[in-house]
N, CA, C and O atoms as a Maestro MAE file, in Angstrom:
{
 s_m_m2io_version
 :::
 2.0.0
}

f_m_ct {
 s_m_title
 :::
 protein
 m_atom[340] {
  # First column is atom index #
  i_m_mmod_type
  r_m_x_coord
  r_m_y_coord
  r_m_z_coord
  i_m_residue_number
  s_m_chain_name
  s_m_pdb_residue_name
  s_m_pdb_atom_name
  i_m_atomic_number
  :::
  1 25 138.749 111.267 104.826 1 A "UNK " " N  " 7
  2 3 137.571 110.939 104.052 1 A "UNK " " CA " 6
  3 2 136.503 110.396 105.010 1 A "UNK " " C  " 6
  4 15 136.771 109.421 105.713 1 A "UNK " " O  " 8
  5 25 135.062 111.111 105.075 2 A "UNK " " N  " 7
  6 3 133.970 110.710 105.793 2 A "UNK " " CA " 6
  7 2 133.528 108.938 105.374 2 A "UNK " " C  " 6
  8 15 134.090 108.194 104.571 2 A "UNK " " O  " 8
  9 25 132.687 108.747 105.996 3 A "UNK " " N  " 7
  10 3 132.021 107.577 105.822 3 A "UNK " " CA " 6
  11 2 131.240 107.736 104.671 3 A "UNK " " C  " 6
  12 15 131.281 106.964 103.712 3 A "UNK " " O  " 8
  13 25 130.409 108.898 104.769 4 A "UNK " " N  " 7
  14 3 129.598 109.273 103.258 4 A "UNK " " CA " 6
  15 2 130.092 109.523 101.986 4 A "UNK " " C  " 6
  16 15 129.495 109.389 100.919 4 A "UNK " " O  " 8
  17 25 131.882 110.111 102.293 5 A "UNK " " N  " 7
  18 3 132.583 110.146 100.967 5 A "UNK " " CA " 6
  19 2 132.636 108.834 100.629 5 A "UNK " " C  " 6
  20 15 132.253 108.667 99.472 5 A "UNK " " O  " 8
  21 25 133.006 107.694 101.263 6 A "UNK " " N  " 7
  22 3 133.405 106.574 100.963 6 A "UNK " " CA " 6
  23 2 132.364 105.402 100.579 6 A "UNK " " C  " 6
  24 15 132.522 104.396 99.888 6 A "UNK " " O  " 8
  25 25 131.319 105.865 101.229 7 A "UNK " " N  " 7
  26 3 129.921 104.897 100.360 7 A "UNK " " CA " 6
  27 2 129.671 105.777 99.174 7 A "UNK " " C  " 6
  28 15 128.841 105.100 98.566 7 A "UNK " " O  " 8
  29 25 129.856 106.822 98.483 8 A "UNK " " N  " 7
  30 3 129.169 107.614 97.514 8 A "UNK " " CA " 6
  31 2 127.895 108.494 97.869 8 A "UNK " " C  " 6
  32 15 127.178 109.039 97.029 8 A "UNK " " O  " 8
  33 25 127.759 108.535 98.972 9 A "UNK " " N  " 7
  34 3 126.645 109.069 99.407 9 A "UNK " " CA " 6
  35 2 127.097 110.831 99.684 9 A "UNK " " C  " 6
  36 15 128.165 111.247 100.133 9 A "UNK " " O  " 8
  37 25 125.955 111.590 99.269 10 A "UNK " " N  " 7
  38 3 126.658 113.119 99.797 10 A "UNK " " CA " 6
  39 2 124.729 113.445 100.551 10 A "UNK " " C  " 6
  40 15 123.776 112.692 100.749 10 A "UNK " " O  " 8
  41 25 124.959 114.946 100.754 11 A "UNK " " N  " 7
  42 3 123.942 115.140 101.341 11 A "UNK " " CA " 6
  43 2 123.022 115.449 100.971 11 A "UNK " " C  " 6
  44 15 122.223 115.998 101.729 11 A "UNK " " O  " 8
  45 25 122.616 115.150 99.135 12 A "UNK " " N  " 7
  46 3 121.587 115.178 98.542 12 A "UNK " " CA " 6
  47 2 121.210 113.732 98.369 12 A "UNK " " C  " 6
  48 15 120.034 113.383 98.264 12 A "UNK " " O  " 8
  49 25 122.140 112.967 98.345 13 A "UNK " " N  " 7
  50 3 121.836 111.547 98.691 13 A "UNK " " CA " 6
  51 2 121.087 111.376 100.084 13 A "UNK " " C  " 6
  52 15 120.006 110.792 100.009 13 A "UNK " " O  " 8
  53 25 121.430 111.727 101.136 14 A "UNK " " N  " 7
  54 3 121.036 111.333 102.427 14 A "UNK " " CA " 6
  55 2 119.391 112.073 102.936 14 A "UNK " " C  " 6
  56 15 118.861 111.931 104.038 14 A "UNK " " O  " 8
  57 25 118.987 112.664 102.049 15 A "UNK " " N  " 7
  58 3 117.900 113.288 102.557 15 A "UNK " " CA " 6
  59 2 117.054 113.002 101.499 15 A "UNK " " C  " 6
  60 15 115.963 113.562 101.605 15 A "UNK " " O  " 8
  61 25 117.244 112.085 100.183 16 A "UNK " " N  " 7
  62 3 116.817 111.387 99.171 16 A "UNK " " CA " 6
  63 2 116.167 112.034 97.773 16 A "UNK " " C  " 6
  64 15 115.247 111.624 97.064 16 A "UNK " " O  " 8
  65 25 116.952 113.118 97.677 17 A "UNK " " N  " 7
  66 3 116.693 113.609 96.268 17 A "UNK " " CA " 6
  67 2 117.018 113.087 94.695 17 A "UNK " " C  " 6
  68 15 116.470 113.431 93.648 17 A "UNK " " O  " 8
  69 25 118.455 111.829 94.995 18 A "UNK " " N  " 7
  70 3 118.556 111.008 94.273 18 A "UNK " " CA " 6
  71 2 118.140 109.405 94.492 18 A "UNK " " C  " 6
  72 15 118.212 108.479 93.683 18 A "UNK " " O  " 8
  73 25 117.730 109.412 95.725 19 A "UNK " " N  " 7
  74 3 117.262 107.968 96.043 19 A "UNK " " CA " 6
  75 2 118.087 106.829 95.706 19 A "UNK " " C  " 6
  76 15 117.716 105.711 95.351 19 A "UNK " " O  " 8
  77 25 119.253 107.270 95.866 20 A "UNK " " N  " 7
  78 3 120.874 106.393 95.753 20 A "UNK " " CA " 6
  79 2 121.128 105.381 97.197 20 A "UNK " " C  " 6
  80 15 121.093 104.191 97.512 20 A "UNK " " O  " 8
  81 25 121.378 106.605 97.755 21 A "UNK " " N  " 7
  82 3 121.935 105.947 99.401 21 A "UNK " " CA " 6
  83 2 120.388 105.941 100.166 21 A "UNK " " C  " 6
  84 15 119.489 106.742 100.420 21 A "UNK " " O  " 8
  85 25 120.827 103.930 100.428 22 A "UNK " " N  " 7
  86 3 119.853 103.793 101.255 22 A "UNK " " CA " 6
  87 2 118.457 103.348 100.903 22 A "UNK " " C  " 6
  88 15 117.316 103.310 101.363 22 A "UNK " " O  " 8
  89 25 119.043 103.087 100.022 23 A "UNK " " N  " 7
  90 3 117.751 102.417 99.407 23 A "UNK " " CA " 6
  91 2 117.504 101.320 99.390 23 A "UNK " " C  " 6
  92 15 116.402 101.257 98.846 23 A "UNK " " O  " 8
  93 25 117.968 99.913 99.758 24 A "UNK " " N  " 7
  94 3 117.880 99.099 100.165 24 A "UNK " " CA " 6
  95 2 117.953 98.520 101.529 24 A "UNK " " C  " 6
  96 15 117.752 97.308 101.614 24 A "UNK " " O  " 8
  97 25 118.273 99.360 102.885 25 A "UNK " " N  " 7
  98 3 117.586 99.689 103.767 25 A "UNK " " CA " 6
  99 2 115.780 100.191 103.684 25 A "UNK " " C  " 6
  100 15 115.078 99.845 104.635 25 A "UNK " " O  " 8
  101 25 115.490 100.550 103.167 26 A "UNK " " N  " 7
  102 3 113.877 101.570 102.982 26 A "UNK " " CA " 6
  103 2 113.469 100.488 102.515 26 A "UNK " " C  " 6
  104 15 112.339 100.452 103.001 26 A "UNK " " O  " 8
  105 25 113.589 99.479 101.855 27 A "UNK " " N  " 7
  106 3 113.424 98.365 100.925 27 A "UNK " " CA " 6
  107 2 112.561 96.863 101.954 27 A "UNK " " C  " 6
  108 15 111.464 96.305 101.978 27 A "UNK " " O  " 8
  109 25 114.077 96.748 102.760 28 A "UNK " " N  " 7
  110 3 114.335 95.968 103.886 28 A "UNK " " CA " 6
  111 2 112.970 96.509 104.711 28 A "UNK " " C  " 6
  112 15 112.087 95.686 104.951 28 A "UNK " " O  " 8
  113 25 112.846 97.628 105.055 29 A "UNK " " N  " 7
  114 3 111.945 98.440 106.149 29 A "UNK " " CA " 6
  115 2 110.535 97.825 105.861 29 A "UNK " " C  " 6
  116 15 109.841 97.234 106.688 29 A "UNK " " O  " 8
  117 25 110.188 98.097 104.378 30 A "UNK " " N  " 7
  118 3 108.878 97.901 103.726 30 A "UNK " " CA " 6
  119 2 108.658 96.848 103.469 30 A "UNK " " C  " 6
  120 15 107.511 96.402 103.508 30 A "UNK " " O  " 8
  121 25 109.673 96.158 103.138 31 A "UNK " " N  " 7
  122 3 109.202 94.744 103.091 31 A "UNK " " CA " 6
  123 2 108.668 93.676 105.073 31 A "UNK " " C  " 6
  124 15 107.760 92.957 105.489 31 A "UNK " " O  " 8
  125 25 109.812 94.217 105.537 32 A "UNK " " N  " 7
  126 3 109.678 93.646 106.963 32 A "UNK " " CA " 6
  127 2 108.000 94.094 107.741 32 A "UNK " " C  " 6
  128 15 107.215 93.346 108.324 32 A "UNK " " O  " 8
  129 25 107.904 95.418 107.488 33 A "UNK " " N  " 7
  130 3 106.640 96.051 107.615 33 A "UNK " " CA " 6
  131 2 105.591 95.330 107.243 33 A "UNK " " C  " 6
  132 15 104.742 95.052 108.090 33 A "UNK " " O  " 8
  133 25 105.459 94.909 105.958 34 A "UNK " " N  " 7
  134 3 104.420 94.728 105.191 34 A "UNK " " CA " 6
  135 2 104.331 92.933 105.885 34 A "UNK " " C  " 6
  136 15 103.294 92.563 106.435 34 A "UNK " " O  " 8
  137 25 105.547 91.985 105.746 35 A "UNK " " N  " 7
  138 3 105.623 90.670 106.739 35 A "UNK " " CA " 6
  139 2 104.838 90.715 107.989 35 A "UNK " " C  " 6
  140 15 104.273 89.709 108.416 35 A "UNK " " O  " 8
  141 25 104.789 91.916 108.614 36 A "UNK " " N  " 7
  142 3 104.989 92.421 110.187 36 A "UNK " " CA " 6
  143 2 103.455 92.438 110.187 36 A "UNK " " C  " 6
  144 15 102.921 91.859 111.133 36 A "UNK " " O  " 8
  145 25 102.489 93.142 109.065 37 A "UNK " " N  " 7
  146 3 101.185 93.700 109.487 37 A "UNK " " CA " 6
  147 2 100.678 92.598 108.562 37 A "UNK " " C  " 6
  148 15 99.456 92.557 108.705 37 A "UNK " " O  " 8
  149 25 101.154 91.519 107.513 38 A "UNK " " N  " 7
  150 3 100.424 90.013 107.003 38 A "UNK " " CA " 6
  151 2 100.111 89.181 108.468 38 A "UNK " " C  " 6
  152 15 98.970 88.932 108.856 38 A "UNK " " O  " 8
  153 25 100.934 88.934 108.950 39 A "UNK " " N  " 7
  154 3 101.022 88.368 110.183 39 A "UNK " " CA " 6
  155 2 100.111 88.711 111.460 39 A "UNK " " C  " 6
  156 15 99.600 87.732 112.004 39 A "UNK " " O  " 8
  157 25 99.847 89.951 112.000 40 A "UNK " " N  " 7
  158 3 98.964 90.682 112.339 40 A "UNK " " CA " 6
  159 2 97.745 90.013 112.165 40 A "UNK " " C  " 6
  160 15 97.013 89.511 113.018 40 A "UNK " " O  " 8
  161 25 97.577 90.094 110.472 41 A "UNK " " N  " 7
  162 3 96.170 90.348 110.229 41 A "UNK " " CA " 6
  163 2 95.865 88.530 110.109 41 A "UNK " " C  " 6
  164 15 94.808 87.985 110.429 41 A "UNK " " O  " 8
  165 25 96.933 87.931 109.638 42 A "UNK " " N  " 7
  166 3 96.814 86.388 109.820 42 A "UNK " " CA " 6
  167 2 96.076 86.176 111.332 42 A "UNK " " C  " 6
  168 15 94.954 85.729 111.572 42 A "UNK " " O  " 8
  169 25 97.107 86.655 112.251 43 A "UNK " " N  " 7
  170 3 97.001 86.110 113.901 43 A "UNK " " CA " 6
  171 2 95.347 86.534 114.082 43 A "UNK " " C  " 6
  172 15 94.522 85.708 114.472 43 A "UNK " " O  " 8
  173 25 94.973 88.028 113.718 44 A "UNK " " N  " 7
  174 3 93.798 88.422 114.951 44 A "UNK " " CA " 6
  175 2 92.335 87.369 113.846 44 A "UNK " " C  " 6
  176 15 91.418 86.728 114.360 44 A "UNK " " O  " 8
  177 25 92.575 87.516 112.429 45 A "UNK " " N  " 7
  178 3 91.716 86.319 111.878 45 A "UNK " " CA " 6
  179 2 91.117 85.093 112.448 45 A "UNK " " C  " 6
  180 15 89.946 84.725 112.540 45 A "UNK " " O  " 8
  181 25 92.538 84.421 112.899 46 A "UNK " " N  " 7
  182 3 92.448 82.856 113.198 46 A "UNK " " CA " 6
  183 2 91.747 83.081 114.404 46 A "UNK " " C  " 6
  184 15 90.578 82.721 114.541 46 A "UNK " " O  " 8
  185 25 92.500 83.752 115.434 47 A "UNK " " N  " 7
  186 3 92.039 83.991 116.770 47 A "UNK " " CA " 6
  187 2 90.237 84.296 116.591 47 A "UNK " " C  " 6
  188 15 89.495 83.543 117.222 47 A "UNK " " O  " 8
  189 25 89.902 84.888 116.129 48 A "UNK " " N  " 7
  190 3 88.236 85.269 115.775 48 A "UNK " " CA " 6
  191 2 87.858 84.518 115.019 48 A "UNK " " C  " 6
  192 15 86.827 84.992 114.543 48 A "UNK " " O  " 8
  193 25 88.106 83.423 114.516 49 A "UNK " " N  " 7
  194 3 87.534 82.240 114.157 49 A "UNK " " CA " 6
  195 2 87.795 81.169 114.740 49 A "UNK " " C  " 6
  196 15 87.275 80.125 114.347 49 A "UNK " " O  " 8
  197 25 88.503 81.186 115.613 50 A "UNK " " N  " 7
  198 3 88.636 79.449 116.319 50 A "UNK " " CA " 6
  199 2 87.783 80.098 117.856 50 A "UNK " " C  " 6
  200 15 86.965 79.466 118.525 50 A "UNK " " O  " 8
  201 25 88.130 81.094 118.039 51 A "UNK " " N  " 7
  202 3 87.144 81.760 119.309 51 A "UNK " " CA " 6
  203 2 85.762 81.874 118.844 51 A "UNK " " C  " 6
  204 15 85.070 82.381 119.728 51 A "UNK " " O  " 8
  205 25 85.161 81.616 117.878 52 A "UNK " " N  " 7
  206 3 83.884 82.776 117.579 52 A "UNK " " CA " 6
  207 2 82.563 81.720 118.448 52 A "UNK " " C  " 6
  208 15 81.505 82.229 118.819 52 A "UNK " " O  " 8
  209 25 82.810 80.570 118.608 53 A "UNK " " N  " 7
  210 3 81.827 80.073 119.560 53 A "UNK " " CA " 6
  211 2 82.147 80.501 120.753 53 A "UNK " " C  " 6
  212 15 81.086 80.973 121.161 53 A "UNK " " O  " 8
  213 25 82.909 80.635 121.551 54 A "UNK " " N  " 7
  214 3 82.926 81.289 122.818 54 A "UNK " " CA " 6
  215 2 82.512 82.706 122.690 54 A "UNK " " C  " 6
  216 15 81.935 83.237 123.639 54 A "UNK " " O  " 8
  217 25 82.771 83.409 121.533 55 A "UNK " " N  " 7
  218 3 82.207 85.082 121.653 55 A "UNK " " CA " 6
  219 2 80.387 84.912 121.544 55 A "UNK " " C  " 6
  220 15 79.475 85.479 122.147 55 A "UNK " " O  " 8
  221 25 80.413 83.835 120.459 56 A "UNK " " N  " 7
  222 3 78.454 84.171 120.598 56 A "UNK " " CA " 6
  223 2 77.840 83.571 121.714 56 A "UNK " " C  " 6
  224 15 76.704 83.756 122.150 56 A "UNK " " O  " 8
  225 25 79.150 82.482 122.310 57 A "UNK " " N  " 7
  226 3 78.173 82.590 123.833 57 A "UNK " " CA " 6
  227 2 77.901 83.559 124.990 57 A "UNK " " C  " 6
  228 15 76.950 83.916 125.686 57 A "UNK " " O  " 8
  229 25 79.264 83.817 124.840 58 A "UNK " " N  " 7
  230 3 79.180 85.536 125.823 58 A "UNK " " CA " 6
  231 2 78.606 86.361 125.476 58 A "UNK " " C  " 6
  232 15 78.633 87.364 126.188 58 A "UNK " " O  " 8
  233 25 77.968 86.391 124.500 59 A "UNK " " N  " 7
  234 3 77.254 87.631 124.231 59 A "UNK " " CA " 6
  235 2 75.508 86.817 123.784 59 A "UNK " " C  " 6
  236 15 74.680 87.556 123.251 59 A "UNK " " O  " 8
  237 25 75.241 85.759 123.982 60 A "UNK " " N  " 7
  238 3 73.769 85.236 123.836 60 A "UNK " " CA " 6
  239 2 73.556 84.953 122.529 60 A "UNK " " C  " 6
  240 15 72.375 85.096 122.214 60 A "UNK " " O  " 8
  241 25 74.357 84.565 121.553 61 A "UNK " " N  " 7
  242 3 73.987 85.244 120.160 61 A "UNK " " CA " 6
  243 2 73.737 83.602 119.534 61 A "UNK " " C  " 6
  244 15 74.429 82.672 119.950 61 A "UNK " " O  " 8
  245 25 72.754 83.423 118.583 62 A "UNK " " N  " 7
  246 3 72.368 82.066 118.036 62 A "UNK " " CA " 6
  247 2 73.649 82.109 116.794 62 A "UNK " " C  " 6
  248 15 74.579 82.903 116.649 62 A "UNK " " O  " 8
  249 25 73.304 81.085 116.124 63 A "UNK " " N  " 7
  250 3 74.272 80.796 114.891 63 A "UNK " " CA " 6
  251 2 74.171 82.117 113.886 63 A "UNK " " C  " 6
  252 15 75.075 82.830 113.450 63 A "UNK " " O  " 8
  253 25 72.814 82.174 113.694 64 A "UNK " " N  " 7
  254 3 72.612 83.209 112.368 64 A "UNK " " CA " 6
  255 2 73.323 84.590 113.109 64 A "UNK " " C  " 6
  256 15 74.166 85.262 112.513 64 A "UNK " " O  " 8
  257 25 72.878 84.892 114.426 65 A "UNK " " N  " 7
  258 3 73.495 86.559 114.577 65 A "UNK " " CA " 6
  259 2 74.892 86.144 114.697 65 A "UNK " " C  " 6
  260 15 75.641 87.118 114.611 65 A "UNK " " O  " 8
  261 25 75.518 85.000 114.870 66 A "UNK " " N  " 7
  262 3 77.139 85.070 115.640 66 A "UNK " " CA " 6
  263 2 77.706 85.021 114.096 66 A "UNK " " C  " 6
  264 15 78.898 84.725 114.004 66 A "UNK " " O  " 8
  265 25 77.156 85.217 113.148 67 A "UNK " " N  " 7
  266 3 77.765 85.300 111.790 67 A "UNK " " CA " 6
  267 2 78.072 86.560 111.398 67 A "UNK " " C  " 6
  268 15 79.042 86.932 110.738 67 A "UNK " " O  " 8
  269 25 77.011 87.309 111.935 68 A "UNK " " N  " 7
  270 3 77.746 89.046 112.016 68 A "UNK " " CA " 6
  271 2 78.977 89.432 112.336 68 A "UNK " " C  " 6
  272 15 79.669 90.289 111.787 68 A "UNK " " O  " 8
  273 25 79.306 88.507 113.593 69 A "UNK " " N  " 7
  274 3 80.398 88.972 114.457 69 A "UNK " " CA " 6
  275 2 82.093 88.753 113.852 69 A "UNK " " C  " 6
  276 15 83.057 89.353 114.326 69 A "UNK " " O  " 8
  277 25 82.170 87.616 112.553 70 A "UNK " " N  " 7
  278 3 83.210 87.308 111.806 70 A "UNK " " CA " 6
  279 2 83.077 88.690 111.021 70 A "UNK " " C  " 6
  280 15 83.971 89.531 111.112 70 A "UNK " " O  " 8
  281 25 81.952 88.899 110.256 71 A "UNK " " N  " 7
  282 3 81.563 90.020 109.300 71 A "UNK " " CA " 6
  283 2 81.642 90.925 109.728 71 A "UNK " " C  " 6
  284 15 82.285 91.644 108.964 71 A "UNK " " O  " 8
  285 25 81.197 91.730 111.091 72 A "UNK " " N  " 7
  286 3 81.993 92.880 111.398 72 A "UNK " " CA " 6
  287 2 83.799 93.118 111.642 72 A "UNK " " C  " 6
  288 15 84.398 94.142 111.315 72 A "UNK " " O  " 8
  289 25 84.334 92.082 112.193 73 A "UNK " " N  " 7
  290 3 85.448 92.300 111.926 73 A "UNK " " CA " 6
  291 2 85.817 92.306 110.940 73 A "UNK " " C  " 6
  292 15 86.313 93.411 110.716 73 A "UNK " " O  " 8
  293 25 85.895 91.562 109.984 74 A "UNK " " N  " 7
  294 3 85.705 91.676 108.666 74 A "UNK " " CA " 6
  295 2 86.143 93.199 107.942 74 A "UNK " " C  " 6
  296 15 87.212 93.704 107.601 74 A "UNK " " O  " 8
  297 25 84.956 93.549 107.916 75 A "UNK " " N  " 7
  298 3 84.056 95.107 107.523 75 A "UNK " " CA " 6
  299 2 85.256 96.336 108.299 75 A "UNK " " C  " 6
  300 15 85.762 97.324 107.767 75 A "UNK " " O  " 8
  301 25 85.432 95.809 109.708 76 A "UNK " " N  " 7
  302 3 86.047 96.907 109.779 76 A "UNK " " CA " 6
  303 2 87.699 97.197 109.228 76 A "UNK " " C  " 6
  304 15 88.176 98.239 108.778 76 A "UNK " " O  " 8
  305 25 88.493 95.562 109.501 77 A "UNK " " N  " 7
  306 3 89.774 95.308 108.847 77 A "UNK " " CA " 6
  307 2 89.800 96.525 107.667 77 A "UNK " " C  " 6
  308 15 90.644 97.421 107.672 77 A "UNK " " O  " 8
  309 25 88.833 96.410 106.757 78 A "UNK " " N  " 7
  310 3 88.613 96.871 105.483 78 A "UNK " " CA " 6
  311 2 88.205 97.976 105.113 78 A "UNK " " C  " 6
  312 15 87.947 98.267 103.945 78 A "UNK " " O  " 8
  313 25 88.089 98.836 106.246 79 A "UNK " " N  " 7
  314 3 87.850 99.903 106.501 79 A "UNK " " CA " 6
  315 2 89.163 100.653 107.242 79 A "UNK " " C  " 6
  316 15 89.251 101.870 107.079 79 A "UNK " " O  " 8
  317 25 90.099 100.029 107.982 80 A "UNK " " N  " 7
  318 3 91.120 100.906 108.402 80 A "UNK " " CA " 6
  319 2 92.324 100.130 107.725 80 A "UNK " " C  " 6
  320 15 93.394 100.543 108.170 80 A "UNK " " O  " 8
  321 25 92.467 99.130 106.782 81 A "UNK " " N  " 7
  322 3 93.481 99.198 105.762 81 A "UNK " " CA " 6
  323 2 93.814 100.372 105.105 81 A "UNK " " C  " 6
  324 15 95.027 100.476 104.926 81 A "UNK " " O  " 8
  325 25 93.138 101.300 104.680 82 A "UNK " " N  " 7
  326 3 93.378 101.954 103.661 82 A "UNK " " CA " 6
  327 2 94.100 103.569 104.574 82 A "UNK " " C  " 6
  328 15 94.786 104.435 104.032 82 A "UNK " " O  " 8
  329 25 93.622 103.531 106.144 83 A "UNK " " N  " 7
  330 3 94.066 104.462 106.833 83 A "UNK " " CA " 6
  331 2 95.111 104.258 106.815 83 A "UNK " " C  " 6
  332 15 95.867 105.054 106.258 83 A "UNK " " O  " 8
  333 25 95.744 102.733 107.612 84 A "UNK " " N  " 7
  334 3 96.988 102.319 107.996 84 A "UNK " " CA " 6
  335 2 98.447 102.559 107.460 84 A "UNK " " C  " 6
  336 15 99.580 102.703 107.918 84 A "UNK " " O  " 8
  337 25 97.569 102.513 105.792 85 A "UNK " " N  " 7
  338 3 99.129 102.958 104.505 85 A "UNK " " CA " 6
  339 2 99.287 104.216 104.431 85 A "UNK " " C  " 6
  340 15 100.170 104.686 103.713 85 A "UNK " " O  " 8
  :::
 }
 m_bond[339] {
  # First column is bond index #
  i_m_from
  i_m_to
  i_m_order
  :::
  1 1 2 1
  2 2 3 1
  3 3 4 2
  4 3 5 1
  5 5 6 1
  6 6 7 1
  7 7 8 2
  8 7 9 1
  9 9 10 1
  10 10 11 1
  11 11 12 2
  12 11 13 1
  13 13 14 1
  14 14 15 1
  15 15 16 2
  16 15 17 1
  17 17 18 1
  18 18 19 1
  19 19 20 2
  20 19 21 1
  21 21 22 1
  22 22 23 1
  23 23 24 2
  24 23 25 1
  25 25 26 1
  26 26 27 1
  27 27 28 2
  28 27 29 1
  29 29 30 1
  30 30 31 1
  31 31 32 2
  32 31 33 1
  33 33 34 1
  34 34 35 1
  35 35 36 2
  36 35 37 1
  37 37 38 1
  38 38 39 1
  39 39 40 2
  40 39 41 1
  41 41 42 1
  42 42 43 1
  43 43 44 2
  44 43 45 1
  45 45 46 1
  46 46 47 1
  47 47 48 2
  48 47 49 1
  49 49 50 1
  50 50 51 1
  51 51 52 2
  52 51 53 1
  53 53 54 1
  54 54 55 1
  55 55 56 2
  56 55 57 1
  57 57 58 1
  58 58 59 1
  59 59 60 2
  60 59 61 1
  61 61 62 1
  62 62 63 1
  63 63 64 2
  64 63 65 1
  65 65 66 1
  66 66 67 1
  67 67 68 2
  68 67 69 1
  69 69 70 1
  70 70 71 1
  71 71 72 2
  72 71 73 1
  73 73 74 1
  74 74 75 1
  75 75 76 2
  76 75 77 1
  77 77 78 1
  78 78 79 1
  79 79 80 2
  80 79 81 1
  81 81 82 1
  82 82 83 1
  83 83 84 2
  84 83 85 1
  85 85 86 1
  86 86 87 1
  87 87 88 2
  88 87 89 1
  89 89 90 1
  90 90 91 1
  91 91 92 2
  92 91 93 1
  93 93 94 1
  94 94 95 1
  95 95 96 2
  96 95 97 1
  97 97 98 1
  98 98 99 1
  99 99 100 2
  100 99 101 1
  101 101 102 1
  102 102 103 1
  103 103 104 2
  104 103 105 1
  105 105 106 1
  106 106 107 1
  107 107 108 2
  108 107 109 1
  109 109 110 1
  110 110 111 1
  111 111 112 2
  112 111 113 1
  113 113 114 1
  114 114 115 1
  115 115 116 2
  116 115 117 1
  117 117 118 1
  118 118 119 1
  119 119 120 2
  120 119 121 1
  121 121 122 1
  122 122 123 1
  123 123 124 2
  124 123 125 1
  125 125 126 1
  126 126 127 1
  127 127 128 2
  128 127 129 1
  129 129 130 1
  130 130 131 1
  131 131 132 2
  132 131 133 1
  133 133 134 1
  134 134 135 1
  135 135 136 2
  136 135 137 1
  137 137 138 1
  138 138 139 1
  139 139 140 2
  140 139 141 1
  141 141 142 1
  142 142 143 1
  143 143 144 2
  144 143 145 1
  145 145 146 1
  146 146 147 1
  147 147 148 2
  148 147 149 1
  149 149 150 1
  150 150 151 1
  151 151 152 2
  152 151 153 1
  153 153 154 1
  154 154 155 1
  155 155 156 2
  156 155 157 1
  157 157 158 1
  158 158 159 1
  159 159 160 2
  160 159 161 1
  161 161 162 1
  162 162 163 1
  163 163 164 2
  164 163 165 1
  165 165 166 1
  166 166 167 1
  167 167 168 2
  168 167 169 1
  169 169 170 1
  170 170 171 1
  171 171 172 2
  172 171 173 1
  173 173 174 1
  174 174 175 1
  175 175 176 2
  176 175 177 1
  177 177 178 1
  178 178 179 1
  179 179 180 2
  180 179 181 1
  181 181 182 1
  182 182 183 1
  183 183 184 2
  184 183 185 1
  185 185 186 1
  186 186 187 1
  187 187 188 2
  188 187 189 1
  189 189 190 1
  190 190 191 1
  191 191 192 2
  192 191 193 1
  193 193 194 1
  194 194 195 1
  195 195 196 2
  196 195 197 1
  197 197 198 1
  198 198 199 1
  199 199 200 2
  200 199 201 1
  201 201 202 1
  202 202 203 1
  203 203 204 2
  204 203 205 1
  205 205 206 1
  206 206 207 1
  207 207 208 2
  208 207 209 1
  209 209 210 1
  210 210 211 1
  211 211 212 2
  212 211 213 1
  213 213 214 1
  214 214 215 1
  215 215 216 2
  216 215 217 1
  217 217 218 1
  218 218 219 1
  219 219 220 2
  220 219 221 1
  221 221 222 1
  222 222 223 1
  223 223 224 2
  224 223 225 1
  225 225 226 1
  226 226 227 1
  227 227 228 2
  228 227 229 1
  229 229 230 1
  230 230 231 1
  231 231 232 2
  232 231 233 1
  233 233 234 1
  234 234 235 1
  235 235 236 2
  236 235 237 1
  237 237 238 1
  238 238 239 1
  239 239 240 2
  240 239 241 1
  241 241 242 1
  242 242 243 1
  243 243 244 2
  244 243 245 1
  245 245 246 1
  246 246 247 1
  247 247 248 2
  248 247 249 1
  249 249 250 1
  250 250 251 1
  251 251 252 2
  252 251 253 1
  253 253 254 1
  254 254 255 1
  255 255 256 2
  256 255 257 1
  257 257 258 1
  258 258 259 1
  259 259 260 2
  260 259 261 1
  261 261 262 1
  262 262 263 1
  263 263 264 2
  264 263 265 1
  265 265 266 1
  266 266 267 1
  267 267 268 2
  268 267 269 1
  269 269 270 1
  270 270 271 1
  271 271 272 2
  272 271 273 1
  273 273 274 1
  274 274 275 1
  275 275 276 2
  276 275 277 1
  277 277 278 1
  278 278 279 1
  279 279 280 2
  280 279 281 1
  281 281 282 1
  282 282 283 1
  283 283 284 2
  284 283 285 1
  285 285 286 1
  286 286 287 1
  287 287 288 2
  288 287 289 1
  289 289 290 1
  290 290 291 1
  291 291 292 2
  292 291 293 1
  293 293 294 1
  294 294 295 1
  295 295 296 2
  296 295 297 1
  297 297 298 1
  298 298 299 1
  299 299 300 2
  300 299 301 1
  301 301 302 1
  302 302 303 1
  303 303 304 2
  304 303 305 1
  305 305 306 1
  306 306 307 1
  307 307 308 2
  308 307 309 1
  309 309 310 1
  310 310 311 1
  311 311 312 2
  312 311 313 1
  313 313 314 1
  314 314 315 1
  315 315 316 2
  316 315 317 1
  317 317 318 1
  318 318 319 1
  319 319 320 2
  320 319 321 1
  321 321 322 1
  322 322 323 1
  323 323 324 2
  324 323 325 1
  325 325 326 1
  326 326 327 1
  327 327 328 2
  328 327 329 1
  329 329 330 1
  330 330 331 1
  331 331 332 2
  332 331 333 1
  333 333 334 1
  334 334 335 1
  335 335 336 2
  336 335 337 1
  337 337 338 1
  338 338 339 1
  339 339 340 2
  :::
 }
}
């Protein structure tokens, strides 16, 4: 007896036509994923806001333009979310 006889799994299971076997692996995946890219988007946030006075100095920028520079990142986050999925 295979390993697949013995979990219940056959080979319409394994390539997911019943979405039996393995599905709580795929589960595990998406959830860890989704932890994986919160975190991401937590880290590069903070980082561009506790930095953003050193970026508008390197780049010359007064208060009012260095407010763009949160808002374009911003803008773009929100623009390649929807690629990313």
């Amino acid at each position: 007896m295979t390993t697949d006889e013995r979990s219940g799994c056959n080979a319409h299971d394994r390539r997911g036509l019943r979405g039996a076997c393995g599905t709580r692996r795929h589960s595990l995946a998406g959830a860890g994923g989704s932890a994986a890219g919160d975190l991401h988007l937590t880290l590069t946030t903070r980082l561009s806001t506790f930095g953003l006075a050193d970026i508008r100095g390197a780049v010359h920028a007064g208060f009012d333009e260095g407010a763009w520079i949160s808002t374009a990142q911003t803008a773009a986050q929100m623009l390649i979310a929807p690629i990313a999925i």
